[in-house]
TIZADREN-846434 format. One record per residue: residue number from 1; residue in one letter; chain; x, y, z of N, C-alpha, C in turn. Coordinates in Angstrom, 3 decimals. Atoms other than C-alpha are relative to their C-alpha. Layout:
<sites>
{site NUM 'a' 'A' {X Y Z} {X Y Z} {X Y Z}}
...
</sites>
This chain:
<sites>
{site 1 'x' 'A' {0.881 -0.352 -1.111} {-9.292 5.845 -29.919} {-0.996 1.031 -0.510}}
{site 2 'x' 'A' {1.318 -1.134 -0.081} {-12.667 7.694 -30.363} {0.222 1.278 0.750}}
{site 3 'x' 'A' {0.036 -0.969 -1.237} {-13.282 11.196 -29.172} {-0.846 -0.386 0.943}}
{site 4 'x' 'A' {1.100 0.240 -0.792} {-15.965 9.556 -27.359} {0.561 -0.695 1.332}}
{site 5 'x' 'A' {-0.793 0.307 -1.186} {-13.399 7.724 -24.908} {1.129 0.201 -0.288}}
{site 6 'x' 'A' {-1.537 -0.190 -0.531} {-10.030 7.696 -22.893} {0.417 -1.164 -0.078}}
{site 7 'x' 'A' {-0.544 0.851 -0.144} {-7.321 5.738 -22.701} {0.668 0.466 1.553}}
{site 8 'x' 'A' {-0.698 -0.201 -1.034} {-6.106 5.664 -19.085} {1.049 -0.981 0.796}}
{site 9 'x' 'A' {-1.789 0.399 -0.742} {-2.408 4.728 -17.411} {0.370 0.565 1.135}}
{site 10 'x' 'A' {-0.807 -0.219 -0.827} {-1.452 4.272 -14.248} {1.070 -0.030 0.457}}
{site 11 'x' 'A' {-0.726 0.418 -0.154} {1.892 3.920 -13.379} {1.071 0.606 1.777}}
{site 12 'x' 'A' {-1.041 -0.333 -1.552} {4.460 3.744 -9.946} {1.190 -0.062 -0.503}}
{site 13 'x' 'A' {-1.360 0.104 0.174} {8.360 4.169 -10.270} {0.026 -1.838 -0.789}}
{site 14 'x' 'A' {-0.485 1.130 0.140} {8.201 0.374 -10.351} {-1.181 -1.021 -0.952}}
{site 15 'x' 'A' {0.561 0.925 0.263} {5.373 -0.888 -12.226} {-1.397 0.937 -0.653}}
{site 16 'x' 'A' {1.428 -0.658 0.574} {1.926 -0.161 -14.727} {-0.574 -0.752 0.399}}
{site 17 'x' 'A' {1.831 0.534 -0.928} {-1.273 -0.635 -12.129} {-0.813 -0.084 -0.308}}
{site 18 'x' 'A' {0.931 -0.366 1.090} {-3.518 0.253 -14.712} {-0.244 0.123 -0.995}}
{site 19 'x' 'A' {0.101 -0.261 1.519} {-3.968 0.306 -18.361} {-1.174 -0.186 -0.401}}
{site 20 'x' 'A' {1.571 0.002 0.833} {-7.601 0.815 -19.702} {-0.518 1.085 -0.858}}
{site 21 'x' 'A' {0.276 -0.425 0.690} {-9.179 1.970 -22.406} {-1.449 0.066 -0.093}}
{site 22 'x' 'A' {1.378 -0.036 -0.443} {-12.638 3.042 -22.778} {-0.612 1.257 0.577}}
{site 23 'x' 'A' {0.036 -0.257 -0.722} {-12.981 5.301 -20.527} {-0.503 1.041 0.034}}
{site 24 'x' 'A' {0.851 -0.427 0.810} {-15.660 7.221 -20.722} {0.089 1.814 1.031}}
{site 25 'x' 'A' {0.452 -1.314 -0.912} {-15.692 10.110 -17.402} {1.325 -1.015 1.138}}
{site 26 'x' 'A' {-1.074 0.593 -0.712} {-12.587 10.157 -14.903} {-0.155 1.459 0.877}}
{site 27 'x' 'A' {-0.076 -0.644 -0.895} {-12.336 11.871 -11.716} {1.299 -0.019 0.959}}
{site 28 'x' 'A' {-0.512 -0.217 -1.169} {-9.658 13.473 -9.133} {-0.083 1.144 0.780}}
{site 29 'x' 'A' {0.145 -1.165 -1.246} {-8.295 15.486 -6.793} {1.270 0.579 0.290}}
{site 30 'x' 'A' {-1.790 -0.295 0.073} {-5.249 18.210 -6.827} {-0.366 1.386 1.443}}
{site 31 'x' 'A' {0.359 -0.876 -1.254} {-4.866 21.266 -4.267} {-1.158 0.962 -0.168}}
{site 32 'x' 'A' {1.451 -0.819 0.344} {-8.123 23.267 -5.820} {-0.776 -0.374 0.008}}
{site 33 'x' 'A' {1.089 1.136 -0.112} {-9.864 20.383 -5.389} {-0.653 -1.107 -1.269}}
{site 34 'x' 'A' {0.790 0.965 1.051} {-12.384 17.765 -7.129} {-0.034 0.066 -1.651}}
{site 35 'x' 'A' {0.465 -0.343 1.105} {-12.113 17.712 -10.711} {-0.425 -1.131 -1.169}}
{site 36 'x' 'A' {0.625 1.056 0.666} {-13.392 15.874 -13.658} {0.851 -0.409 -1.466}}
{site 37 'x' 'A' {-0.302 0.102 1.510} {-12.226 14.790 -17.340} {-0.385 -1.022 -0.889}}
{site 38 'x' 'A' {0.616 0.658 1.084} {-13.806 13.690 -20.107} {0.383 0.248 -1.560}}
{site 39 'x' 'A' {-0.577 0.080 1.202} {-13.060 12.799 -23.586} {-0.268 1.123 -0.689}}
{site 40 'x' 'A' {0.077 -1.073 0.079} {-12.009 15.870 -25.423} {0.402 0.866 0.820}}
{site 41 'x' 'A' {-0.719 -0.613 -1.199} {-10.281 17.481 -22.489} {0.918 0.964 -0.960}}
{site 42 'x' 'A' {-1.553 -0.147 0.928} {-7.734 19.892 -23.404} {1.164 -0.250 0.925}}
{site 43 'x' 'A' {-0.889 0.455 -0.149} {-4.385 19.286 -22.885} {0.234 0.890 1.742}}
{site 44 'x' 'A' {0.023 -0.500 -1.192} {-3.575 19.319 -18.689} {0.657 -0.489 0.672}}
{site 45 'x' 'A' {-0.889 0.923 -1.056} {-1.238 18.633 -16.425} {-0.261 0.970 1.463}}
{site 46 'x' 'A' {0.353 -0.917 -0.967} {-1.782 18.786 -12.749} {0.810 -0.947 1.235}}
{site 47 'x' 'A' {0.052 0.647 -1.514} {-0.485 17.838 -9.178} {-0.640 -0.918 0.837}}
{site 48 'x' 'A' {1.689 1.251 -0.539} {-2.741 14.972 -7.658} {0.907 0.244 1.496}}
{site 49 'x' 'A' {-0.397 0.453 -0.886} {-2.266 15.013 -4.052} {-0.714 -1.213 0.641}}
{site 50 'x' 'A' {0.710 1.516 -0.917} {-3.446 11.592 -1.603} {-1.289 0.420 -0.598}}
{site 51 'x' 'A' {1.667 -0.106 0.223} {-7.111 11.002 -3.474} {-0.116 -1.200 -0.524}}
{site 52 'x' 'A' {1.160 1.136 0.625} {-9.037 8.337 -4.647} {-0.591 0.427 -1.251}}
{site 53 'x' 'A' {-0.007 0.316 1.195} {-8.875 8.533 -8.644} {-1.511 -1.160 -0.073}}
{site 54 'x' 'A' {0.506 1.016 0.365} {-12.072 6.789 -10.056} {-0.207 0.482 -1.740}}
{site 55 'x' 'A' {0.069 -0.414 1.171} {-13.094 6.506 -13.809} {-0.980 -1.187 0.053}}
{site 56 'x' 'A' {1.147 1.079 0.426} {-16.151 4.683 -15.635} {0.349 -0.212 -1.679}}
{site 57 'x' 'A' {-0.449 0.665 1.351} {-15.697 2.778 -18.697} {-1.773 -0.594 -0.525}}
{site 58 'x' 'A' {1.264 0.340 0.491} {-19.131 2.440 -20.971} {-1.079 0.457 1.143}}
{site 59 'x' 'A' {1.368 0.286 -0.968} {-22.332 1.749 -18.834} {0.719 -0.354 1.171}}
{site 60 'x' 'A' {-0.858 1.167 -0.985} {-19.506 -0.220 -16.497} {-0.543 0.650 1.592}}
{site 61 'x' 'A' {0.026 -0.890 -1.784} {-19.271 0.746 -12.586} {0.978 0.737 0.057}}
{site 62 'x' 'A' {-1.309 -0.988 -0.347} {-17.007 3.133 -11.375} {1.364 -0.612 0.896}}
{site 63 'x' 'A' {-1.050 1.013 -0.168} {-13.538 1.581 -10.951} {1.426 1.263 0.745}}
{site 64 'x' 'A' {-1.062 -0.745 -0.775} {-10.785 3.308 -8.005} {0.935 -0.640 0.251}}
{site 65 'x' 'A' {-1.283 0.367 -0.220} {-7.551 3.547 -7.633} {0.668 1.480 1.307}}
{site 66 'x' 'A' {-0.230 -0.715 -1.058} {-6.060 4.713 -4.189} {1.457 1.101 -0.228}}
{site 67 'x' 'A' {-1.314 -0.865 0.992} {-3.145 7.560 -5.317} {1.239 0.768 1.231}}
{site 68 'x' 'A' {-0.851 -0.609 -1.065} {-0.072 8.558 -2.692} {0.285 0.653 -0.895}}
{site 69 'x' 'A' {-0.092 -0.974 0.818} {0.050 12.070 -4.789} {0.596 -0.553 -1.032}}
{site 70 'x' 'A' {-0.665 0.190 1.160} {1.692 12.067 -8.407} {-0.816 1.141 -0.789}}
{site 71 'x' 'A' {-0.170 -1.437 1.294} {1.450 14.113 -11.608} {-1.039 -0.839 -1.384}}
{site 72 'x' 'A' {0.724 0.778 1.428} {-1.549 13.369 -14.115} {0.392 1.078 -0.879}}
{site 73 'x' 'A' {0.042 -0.854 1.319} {-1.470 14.456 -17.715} {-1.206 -0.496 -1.105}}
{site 74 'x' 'A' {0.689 0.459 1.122} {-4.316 14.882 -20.290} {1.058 0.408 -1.353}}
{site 75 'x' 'A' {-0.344 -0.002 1.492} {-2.816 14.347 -24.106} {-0.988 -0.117 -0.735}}
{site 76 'x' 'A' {0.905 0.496 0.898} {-4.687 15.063 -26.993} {-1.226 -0.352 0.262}}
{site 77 'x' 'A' {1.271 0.150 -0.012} {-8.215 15.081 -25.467} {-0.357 -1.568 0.108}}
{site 78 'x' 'A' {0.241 1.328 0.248} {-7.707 11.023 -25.496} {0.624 -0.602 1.106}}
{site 79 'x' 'A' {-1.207 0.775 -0.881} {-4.665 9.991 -23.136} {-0.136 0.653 1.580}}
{site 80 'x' 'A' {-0.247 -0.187 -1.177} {-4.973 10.050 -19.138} {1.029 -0.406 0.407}}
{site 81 'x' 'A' {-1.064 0.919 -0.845} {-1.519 9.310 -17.141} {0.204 0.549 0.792}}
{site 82 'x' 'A' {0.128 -0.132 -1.598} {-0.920 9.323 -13.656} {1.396 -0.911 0.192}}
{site 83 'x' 'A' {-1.378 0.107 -0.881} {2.602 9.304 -12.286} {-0.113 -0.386 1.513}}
{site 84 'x' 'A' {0.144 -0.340 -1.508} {2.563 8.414 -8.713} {0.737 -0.771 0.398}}
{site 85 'x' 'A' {-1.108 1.057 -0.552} {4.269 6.934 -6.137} {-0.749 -1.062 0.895}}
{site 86 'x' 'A' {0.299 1.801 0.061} {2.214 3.971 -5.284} {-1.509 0.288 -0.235}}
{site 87 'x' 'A' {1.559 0.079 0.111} {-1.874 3.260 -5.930} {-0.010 -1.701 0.670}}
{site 88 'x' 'A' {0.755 1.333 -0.558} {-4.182 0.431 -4.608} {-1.265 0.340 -0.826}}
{site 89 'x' 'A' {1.144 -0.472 1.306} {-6.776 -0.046 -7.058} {-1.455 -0.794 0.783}}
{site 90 'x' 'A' {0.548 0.494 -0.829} {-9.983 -1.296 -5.777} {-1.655 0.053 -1.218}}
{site 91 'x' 'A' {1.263 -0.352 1.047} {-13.766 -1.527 -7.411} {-1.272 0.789 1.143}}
{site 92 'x' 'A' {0.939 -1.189 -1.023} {-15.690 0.152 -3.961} {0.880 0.562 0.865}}
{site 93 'x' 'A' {-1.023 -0.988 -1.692} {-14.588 2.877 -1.281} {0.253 -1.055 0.730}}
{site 94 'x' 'A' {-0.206 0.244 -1.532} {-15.261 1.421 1.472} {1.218 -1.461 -0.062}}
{site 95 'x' 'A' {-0.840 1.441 -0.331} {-13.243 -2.420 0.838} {1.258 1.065 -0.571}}
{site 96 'x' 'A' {-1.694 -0.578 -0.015} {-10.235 0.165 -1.102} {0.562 0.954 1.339}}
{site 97 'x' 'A' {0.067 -0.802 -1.607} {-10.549 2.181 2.376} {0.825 -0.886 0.922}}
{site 98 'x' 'A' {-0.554 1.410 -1.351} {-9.618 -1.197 4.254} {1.195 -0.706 -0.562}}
{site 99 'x' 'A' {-0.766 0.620 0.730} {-7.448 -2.427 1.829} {1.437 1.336 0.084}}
{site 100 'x' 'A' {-0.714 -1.036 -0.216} {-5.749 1.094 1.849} {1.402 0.084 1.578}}
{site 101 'x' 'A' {0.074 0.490 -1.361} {-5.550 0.501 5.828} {1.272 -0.773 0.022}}
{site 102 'x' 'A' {-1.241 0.787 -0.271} {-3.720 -2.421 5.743} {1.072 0.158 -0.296}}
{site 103 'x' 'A' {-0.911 -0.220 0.735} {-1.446 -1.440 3.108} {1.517 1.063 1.155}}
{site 104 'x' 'A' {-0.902 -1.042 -0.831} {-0.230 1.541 5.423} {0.387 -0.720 1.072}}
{site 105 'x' 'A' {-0.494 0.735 -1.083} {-0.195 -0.576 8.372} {1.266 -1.117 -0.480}}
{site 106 'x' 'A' {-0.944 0.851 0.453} {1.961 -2.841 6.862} {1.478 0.299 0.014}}
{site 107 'x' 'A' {-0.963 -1.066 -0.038} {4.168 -0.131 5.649} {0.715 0.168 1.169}}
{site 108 'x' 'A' {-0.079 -0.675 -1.031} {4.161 1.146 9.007} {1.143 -1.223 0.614}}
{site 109 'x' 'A' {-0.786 0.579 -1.058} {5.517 -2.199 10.681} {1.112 -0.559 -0.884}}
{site 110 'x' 'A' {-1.151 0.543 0.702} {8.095 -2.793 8.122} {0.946 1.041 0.229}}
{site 111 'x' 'A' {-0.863 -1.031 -0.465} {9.426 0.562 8.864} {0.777 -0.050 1.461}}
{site 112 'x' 'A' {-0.478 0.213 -1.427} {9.592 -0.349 12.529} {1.122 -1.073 0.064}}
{site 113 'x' 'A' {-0.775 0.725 -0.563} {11.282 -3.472 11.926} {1.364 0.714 -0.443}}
{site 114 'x' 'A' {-1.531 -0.254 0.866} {14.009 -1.652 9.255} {0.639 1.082 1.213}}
{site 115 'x' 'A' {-0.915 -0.981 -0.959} {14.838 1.004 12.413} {0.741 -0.872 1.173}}
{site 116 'x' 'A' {-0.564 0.995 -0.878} {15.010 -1.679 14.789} {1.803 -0.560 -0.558}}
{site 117 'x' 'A' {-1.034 0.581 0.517} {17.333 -3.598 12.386} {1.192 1.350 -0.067}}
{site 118 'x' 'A' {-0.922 -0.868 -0.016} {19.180 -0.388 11.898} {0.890 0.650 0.996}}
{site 119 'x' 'A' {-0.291 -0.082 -1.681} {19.707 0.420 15.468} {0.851 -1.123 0.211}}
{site 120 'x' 'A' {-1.130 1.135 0.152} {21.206 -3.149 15.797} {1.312 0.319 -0.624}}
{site 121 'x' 'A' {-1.345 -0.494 0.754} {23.847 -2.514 13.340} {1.092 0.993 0.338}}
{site 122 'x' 'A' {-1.299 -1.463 -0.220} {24.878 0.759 14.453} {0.111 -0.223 1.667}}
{site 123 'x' 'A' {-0.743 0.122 -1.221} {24.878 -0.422 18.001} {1.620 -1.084 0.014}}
{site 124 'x' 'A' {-0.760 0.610 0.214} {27.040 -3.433 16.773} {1.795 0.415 -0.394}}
{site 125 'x' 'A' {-1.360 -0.454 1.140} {29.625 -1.140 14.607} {0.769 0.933 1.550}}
{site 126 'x' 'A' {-0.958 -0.505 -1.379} {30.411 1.006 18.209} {0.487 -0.773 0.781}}
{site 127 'x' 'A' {-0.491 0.859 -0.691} {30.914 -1.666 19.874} {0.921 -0.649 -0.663}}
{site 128 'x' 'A' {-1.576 0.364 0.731} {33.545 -3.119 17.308} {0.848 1.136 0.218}}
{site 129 'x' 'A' {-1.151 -1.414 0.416} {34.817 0.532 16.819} {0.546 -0.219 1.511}}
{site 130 'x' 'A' {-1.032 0.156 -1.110} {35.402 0.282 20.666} {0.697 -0.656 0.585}}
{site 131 'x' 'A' {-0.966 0.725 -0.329} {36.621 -2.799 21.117} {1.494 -0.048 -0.311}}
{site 132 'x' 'A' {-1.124 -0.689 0.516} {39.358 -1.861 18.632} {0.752 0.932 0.723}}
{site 133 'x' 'A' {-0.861 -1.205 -0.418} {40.116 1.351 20.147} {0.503 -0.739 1.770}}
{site 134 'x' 'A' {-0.446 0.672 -1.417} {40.240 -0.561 24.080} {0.961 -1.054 -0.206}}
{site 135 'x' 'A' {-1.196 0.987 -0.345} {42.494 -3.217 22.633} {1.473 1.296 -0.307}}
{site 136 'x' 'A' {-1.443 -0.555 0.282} {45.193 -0.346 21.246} {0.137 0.530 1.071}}
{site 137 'x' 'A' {-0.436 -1.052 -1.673} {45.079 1.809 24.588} {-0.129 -0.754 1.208}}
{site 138 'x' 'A' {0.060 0.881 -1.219} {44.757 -0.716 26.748} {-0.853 0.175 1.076}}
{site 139 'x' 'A' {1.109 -0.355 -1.477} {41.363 0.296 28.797} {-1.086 -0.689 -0.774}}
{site 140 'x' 'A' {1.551 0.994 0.021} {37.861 -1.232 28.765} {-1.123 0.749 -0.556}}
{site 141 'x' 'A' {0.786 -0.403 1.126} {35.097 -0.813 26.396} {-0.702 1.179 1.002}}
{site 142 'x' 'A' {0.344 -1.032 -1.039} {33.391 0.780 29.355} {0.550 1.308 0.369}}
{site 143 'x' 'A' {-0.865 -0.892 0.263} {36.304 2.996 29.875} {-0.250 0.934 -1.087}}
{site 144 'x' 'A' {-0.145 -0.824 1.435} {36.391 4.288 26.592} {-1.888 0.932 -0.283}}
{site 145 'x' 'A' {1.246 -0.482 0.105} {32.711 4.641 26.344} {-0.364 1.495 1.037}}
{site 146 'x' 'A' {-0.090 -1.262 -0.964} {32.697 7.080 29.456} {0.553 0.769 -0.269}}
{site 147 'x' 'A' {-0.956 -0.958 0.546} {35.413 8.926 27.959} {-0.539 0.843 -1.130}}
{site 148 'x' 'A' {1.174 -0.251 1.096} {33.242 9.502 24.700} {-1.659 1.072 0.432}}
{site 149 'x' 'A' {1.223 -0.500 -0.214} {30.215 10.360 26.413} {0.015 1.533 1.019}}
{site 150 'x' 'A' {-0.069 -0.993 -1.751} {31.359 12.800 29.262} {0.016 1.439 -0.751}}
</sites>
């Protein structure tokens, strides 16, 4: 790698989102705010909280990746990596904005169904636990339940 570009790595617990090389000017965002890095950096590690990561490669366009916080590190004036716990990569704001959007919404109703489903279950398991306990004492799920709750 040239001092003249980066090599930059994204990665999530579960997977590398990103791998490019090239990379000529890279931008984020930690709790002090906006910052920049360019080839030749010195060595940096920092906090990223929720930002929109972009970087330009040559003459290219400027290429984003959406960041639920993580931990970048410059190496060696050459190496960008970005720890995080998930990205959406995108090539403009505004469509990774919408794309972002959905992503959370998505999130959002998968969460709803896993409480739902979870709720089920644990209503299911009292209602065994009490049927059990109403067949050894000989009273009614109802019974027992009132007894519990009072």
């Amino acid at each position: 790698m040239s001092a003249r570009a980066l090599s930059l790595v994204i990665t999530t617990p579960l997977a590398v989102i990103k791998q490019v090389n090239g990379v000529t000017s890279f931008r984020a965002s930690d709790d002090s705010g906006s910052f920049g890095v360019m080839p030749g950096h010195a060595d940096l590690i920092s906090v990223l909280r929720d930002c929109v990561a972009r970087w330009k490669t040559g003459k290219g366009d400027w290429q984003y990746c959406a960041l639920h916080g993580g931990v970048m590190t410059v190496e060696n004036g050459d190496t960008i990596r970005i720890a995080c716990r998930e990205g959406v990569l995108g090539t403009d704001v505004a469509t990774l904005e919408a794309e972002v959007r959905r992503h959370r919404e998505a999130e959002a109703q998968e969460a709803s169904r896993a409480r739902v489903s979870e709720a089920k279950l644990h209503a299911r398991a009292i209602r065994q636990i009490m049927t059990h306990l109403s067949h050894d004492q000989n009273i009614s799920v109802e019974t027992a339940l009132d007894e519990i709750f009072q």
